[in-house]
Steps between C-alpha positions, in 0.01 A plus 500: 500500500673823541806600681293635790287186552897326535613712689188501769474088481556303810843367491546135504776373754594204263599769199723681771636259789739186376385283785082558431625413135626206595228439770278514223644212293277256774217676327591538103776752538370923480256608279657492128499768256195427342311402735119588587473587875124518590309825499349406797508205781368479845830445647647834508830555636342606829349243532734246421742659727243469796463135400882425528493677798234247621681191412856677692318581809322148510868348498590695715246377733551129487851574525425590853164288585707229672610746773109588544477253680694574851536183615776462195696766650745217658855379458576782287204412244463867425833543345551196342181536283580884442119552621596759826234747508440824766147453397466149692790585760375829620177385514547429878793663572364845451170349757260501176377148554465626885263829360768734562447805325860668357589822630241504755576132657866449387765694364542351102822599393304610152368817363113547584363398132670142573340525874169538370530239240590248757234579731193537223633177350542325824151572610344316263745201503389488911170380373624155416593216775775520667772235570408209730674149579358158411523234769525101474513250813865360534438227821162652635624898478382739251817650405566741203566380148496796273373835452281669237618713257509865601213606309502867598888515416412338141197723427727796599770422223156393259357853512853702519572303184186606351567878580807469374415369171267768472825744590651328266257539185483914601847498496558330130190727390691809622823407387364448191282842426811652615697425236266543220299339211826472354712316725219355720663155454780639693318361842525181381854522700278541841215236419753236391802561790616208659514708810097531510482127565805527766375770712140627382410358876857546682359798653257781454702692233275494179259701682788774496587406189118567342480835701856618303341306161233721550637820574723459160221456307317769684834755437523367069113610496597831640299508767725578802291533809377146455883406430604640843206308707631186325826579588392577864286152556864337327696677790245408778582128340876478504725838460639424133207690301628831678817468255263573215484893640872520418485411166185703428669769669821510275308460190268724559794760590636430172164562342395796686147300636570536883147659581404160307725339737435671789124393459600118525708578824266684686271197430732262608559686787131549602445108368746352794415794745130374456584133571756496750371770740180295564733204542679674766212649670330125558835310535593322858826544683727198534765409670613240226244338415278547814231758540509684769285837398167544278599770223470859541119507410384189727660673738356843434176349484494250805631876693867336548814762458510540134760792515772326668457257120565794263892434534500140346580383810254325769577335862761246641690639185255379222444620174267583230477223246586756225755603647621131593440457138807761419688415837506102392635619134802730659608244724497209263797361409636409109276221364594189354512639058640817639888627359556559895399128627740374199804750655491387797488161431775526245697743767483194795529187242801613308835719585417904372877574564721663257603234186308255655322168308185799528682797414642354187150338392378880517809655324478232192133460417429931552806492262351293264158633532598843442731452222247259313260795555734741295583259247144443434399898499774572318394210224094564494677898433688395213260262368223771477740731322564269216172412470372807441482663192660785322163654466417503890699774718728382693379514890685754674721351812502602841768488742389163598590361146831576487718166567727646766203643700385156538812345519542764790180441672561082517814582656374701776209267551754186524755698731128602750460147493822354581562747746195485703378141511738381766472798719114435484493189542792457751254796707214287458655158642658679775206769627183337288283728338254642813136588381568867565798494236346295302182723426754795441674339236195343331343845496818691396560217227164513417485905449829521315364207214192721489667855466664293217176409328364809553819637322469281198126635481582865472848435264451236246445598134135403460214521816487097672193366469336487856518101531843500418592770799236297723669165427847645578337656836362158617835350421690705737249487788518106466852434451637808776221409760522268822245306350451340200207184554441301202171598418656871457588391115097566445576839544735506206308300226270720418698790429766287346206416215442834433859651573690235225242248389766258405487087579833403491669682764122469686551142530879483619380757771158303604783162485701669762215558706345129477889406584541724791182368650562116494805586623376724776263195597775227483708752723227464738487132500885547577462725790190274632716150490817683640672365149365204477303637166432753258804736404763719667465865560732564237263354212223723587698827518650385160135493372414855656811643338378380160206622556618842571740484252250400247322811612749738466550389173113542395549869632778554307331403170216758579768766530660422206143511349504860653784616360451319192144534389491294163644211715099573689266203355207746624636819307647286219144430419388885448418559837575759729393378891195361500492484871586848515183684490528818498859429457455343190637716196592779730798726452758669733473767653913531469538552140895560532538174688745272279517656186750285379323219577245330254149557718296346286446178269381333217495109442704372189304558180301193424215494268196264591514155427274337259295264749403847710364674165320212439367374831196735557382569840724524793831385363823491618775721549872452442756774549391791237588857432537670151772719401293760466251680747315256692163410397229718707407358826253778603580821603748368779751416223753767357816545337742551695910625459803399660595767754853630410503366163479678181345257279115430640420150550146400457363283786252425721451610860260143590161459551302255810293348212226603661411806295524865601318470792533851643503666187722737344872469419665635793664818325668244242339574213781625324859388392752501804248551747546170681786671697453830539374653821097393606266784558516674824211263663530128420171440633276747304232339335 
C-alpha cells in the first residue's frame, strides 16, 4: 500500500476516539495491527449507519407509543412515562381531527412546511374510525363504560413517525456525504444520539433539520443554488437554517467567493418568497383562533374587498394567519429552558441585593470558574511548549497569550459580573422583564454574540471550518433566545458531528439534555399536584443551567479548535473542510492578515503503522503526516510556507477526500501560494 492509498483510507473512529475504543471492547476491541479488513462487504458504512438509525428511531417510537393512545393522557400519565408528544397533543388542538386545514382554518403558530405536514398527514389519518363510547346496562339503563381508542389520533402519530424516520435516514445520509469518504463514520454521532429517541417525535423539527442536512451537503458538493433552496424550505420550517447565511457569508468574505455566496442567498431568498407568499395570499384572518375572513384570493375570487386585505390586517381587528404567525412569536413571553424564565425565577425566589446569600453564590463560583479557566489555559500553554520539540518552531504568541492579558481579561469579566447581577436581577424582581424588553435584549444579546463569531471568522490564524462557525451560530440563537423547547437540541447534533466529531463531551452534553427533560416533566407533575409531586422549580432551572452551561462549554472547545487547528480531529487527519465546498482548500484573499501568526498546519510526524500497510483494501487511518512534503493528494494538495517566517514549512492545505472535483489547483500550484492574494474573479471557471 502506498502512502497515498493511507492517506485517502476511511478513518476508523475506534483508531482515533478513546470512548469508540473502548466501545469496541463489547465487540473484540479495534481492528489490530495485522489485521485483514475485508475488501468488500455488503454492509458499507452507509448503510450500516442507516441501519442504526433504524433501530434509534424505532426506540424512539415505543418510547412514546403509550401516549398514542389518548385516553392515557390522565393523572399526569404523560410526564410520568416521559412519552409527551405535540404529534398526539396537537392533533386536536390545532382542529386536525375536526378537518381543519392550517393557515386557511386556524392560525398554527408554525412555519408553513410544518402546516402542510400536519394537514397532508392528517388527511389520511381521517380515514380511520373515529372515537366512540361503549355502553353496558347498570339497573335497566345503557350507560357509558369506555371509549375506543382514538384511532385517527394514533394513525396520525403512526404515519408522522414514518415520515420522520424517513427525515431521519436523509438526514444521516447527508450528514454523512458531507463529511467525506474519510470521516463518513463521523454521523455515527447523529444516528446513535440519545436525543433522537427523546424528541425525534416532540415536534416537527427533523423536517427542519433534513432541509439544513441537505443544504450542507448541497453547499460541500459546491453546488450553491440548490444549497440556498434547502436553506429556504429549512427557514419556511423553523428560522434556525437562516443562521447558515452568516457563516457562509463570513467565510466566503475571507475567501473572496461572495458571487458564490450571493448565488445561495438569492436562492434562499426566492426559496421562502416562493412559499410564504402563496401562504399569505390563501391564509384566513383570525381573531385568535376564530376565522372571521376567507384569504385574500377567496375573497378576490367570490368578488369580496380584496384590497382592504393587502395590509395584513382584515375586519373586527383580525389578522392574517402569517402575520398572526409573527405577531404570536413577538408577544410570547420567555419559555420554560429559556436563560430569561430561569432570571426571573431566580430574581422572585431568592434576595438579588447587594452581598446577599445570591450575590455571594455569583461572586464565588464566577471566581472560581474564571480563575480555573486561566489556570487551565495557562497549563495546556505550557504543556504544549515542553512537548514540543527543538526541531519544530516555536508558535508565535499573540496578545492573547501573554499571562497578564488573560489575567486582565478574567478580572474584568469577574468585576462585569459582580457588578451587574444584583442590579439585574433586583430590576427584574421589582419591574419583571415585559415582552417588549425582553425581545430587545434577546436580539441585542443575540447580535453582539454573533458580531463576536463573525469576528473570530475573519481574525483567527487559520480559516474555521464552516460546521464549526455554524455550530457556534446555533449556540447563540438557542442559549440568547426567548425560547429554547427541548426538541431544539436536534438542531445542534448534526452539526456538532461534523463540527468536533468527538463522543465524550457528546455524551455529557446529550446527559444534560435527557436530565433537563425528566426534570422538566417531574416539574410539571409539581405544578399539576400544587406540590404534592414531582420537583420544585428550583430543580428544573438547575437542570437548564447545566444544560446551558454544558453548551457553552462545547462552544468553547470548537473555538479553541479554531484557534488551535492541530487540536481539530477533522484537520488533524489531513483534511482541510470537507463541508466547505468551494471553501475547502481555499486561501485568503488578505495575505497580510496575521503574519505572525502560524496560518497553517501539519499533524505530528507519524509514519504508518504496520496493520495499515498490511491490511489491503480500505484500511484505517490513524493520525499521519511525514516530515517531509505530504504525499500527493491530487492536484488540490501543495506545499505550502508559513507566512512571516523565514524557514518554509512543508504542509498541506486539506483535501474533502472526495477528489478534485472541480479541477485545477486554485492558483496553488506553487510554494507559498496558499496565502497569497486569489485571482481577481474567484468564480472563473
Amino acid at each position: 500500500m502506498t502512502a497515498a492509498d493511507v492517506v485517502d483510507a476511511t478513518v476508523s473512529p475506534s483508531d482515533e476516539d478513546p470512548v469508540v475504543r473502548g466501545a469496541s471492547e463489547l465487540v473484540g476491541g479495534p481492528p489490530g495491527r495485522h489485521a485483514a479488513l475485508p475488501a468488500s462487504t455488503w454492509w458499507t458504512p452507509l448503510r450500516v449507519l442507516l441501519a442504526l438509525t433504524i433501530v434509534v428511531c424505532g426506540l424512539g417510537y415505543t418510547q412514546k407509543s403509550t401516549c398514542r393512545d389518548t385516553r392515557n393522557w390522565a393523572h399526569e400519565y404523560q410526564y410520568t412515562r416521559m412519552c409527551y408528544s405535540d404529534v398526539v397533543a396537537l392533533y386536536s388542538q390545532e382542529g386536525l381531527s375536526g378537518g381543519k386545514t392550517p393557515y386557511l382554518d386556524y392560525p398554527t403558530e408554525y412555519p408553513p412546511l410544518i402546516g402542510l405536514t400536519m394537514e397532508v398527514v392528517g388527511a389520511v389519518s381521517r380515514l380511520a374510525p373515529t372515537q366512540h363510547p361503549v355502553y353496558k346496562t347498570v339497573d335497566g339503563k345503557q350507560v357509558v363504560d369506555h371509549y375506543t381508542m382514538d384511532s385517527r389520533s394514533a394513525l396520525f402519530y403512526d404515519l408522522t413517525w414514518v415520515l420522520f424516520l424517513g427525515l431521519a435516514c436523509v438526514t444521516v445520509v447527508a450528514t454523512a456525504l458531507t463529511a467525506g469518504r474519510r470521516r463518513i463514520w463521523d454521523a455515527a454521532l447523529f444516528a446513535l444520539a440519545p436525543t433522537m429517541v427523546l424528541h425525534l417525535l416532540t415536534n416537527w423539527d427533523i423536517i427542519a433539520v433534513a432541509f439544513a442536512a441537505l443544504a450542507s451537503y448541497a453547499w460541500s458538493r459546491r453546488m450553491p443554488v440548490v444549497a440556498g433552496v434547502m436553506l429556504g424550505l429549512g427557514v419556511c420550517t423553523k428560522l434556525y437554517p437562516i443562521f447558515f447565511l452568516v457563516g457562509l457569508f463570513m467565510l466566503c468574505l475571507r475567501t473572496g467567493y461572495l458571487r458564490t455566496f450571493a448565488r445561495t442567498a438569492i436562492a434562499t431568498a426566492v426559496t421562502i418568497a416562493a412559499v410564504m407568499l402563496p401562504t399569505w395570499l390563501v391564509a384566513g384572518y383570525f381573531v385568535g383562533t376564530r376565522k372571521v375572513q376567507d384569504g385574500i384570493l377567496p375573497t378576490f375570487f367570490s368578488g369580496g374587498d380584496w384590497l382592504s386585505l393587502l395590509g395584513g390586517h382584515g375586519p373586527d381587528g383580525s389578522r392574517n394567519a402569517v402575520e398572526q404567525f409573527f405577531h404570536l412569536n413577538e408577544t410570547r413571553v420567555a419559555d420554560w429552558d429559556s436563560v430569561a424564565f430561569a432570571l426571573q425565577w431566580l430574581s422572585g425566589a431568592h434576595d438579588p441585593g447587594w452581598f446577599g446569600g445570591l450575590h455571594l453564590v455569583v461572586v464565588l463560583l464566577s471566581g472560581l470558574l474564571l480563575a480555573g479557566a486561566v489556570v487551565l489555559v495557562r497549563y495546556r500553554a505550557e504543556r504544549a511548549r515542553w512537548a514540543a520539540g527543538p526541531e519544530e518552531p516555536e508558535l508565535a504568541r499573540g496578545l492573547l497569550d501573554a499571562p497578564r492579558v488573560q489575567v486582565a481579561l478574567a478580572g474584568g469579566t469577574w468585576l462585569v459580573i459582580v457588578i451587574a447581577t444584583p442590579l439585574v436581577l433586583t430590576a427584574i424582581r421589582e419591574h419583571g422583564i415585559p415582552v417588549h424588553v425582553l425581545n430587545w435584549v434577546t436580539a441585542v444579546v443575540l447580535l453582539m454574540v454573533v458580531a463576536a463569531i463573525c469576528a473570530l471568522c475573519w481574525f483567527a490564524p487559520r480559516r474555521p471550518r464552516l460546521p464549526q462557525v455554524l455550530f457556534l451560530l446555533v449556540v447563540a440563537f438557542l442559549v440568547t433566545n426567548k425560547v429554547f423547547s427541548p426538541q431544539y437540541t436536534l438542531w445542534l447534533v448534526p452539526l456538532y458531528a461534523l463540527a468536533r466529531p468527538r463522543w465524550r463531551a457528546f455524551l455529557v452534553w446529550q446527559a444534560t439534555e435527557a436530565y433537563l427533560l425528566f426534570m422538566r416533566f417531574m416539574h410539571f407533575i409539581y405544578n399539576d399536584t400544587s406540590g404534592g409531586r414531582g420537583v420544585a422549580r428550583g430543580w428544573f432551572v438547575g437542570a437548564v443551567a447545566l444544560r446551558d452551561l454544558m453548551l457553552v462549554v462545547l462552544a468553547g472547545l470548537v473555538i479553541r479548535e479554531i484557534l488551535r487547528p492541530e487540536l481539530d480531529v477533522v484537520r488533524a487527519s489531513g483534511l482541510d473542510d470537507p463541508a466547505g465546498g468551494v471553501l475547502d482548500g481555499a486561501a485568503d484573499v488578505a495575505a497580510g492578515r496575521g503574519r505572525a501568526v502560524r496560518r497553517d498546519y501539519a499533524p505530528p510526524a507519524r509514519p504508518p503503522s504496520d496493520r495499515l500497510l498490511a491490511s489491503g483494501p480500505s484500511p484505517t487511518v490513524p493520525e499521519y503526516a511525514e516530515t517531509g512534503p505530504l504525499p500527493s493528494l491530487g492536484r488540490r494538495w501543495r506545499r505550502a510556507e508559513v507566512v512571516g517566517d523565514a524557514g518554509a514549512t512543508p504542509t498541506g492545505t486539506g483535501t474533502s477526500g472526495r477528489g478534485d472535483e472541480a479541477g485545477g489547483d486554485g492558483g496553488l500550484g506553487e510554494p507559498g501560494a496558499l496565502f497569497k492574494p486569489r485571482r481577481t474573479d474567484p468564480d472563473a471557471p
